[in-house]
N, C-alpha and C positions, 0 to 999 in steps of 0.2 A: 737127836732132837732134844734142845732143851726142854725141860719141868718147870714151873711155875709153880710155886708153893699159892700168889694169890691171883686171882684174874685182874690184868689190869684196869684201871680206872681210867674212862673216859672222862671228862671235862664236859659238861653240856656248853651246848654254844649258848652264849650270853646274848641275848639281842637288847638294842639300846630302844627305847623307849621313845626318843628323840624321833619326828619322822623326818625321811631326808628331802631336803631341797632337791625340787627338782629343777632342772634349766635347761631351755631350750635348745635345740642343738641345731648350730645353724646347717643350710644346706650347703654341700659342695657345688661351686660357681662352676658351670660350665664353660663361660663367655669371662673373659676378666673385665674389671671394672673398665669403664670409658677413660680411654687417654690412656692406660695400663696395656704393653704391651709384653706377650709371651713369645714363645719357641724361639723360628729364626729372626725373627724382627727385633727381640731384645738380644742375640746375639750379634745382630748388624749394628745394634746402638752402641754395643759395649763396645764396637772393633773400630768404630767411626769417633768414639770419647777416646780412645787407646791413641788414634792417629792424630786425634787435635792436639793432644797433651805431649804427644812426642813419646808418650809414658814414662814418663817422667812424675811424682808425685806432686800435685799441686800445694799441699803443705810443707813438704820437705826436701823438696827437690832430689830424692834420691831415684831411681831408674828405676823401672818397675820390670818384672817377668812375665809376659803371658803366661806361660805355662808352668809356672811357676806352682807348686801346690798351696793351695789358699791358707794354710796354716804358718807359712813361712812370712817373714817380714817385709820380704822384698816380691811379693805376691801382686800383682795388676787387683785393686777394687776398683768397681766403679761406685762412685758415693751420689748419693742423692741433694742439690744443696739446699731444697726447698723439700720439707714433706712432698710424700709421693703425691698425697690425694689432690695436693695444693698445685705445686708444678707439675703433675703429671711426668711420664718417662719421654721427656726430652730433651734433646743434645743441650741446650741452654741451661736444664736442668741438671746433669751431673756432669760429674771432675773424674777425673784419676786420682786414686792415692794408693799408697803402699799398706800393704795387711796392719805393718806396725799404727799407720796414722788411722787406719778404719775402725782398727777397735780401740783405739784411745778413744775417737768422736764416739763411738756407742758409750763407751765407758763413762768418760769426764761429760762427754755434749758438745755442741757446737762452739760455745764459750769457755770449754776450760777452768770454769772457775771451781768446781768442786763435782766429786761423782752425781755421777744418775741414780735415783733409786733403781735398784732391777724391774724389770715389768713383771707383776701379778698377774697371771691368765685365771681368768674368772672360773 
């Protein structure tokens, strides 16, 4: 058993003064929004964009993998080409591209001309 010549010294905890914002916290959606589709139906969407595209990448034509792990470059996305809320998830609405081309477009954006700021979550 160690001795202690002093007892040690706690810290009081320092409270800020400040009060804190508070923000509402949204509810968890049971139903997905209208035109927004879940489970096997956005599985059938992806497998029905995969067979239009030949999967094949729409921006760079390189061949894409289903099964590919989404980390890798030659990975099947499906990309959205109009915001989701706008065109909603339909066949008209999304492409194939390669993981390398998905997250460029998140990166740079649709136009390429310079990055995205990153998204701020409130």
């Amino acid at each position: 058993m160690i001795r202690r010549s002093k007892p040690l010294k706690r810290s009081p905890l320092k409270r800020s003064t400040v009060p804190l914002k508070r923000t509402a916290v949204k509810p968890v959606r049971s139903k997905p929004r209208p035109g927004r589709l879940k489970g096997q139906k956005l599985l059938e969407l992806r497998a029905e964009c995969y067979r239009r595209d030949f999967g094949v990448c729409q921006e760079c034509g390189r061949p894409t993998d289903w099964d590919a792990d989404q980390e890798r470059d030659n990975s099947y996305h499906m990309a959205h080409i109009k915001a989701k809320r706008i065109g909603l998830d339909m066949l008209e609405n999304v492409r194939t591209l390669c993981g390398f081309c998905h997250r460029r477009e998140h990166l740079w954006g649709k136009s390429m001309a310079k990055p995205v700021p990153p998204k701020v979550l409130p």
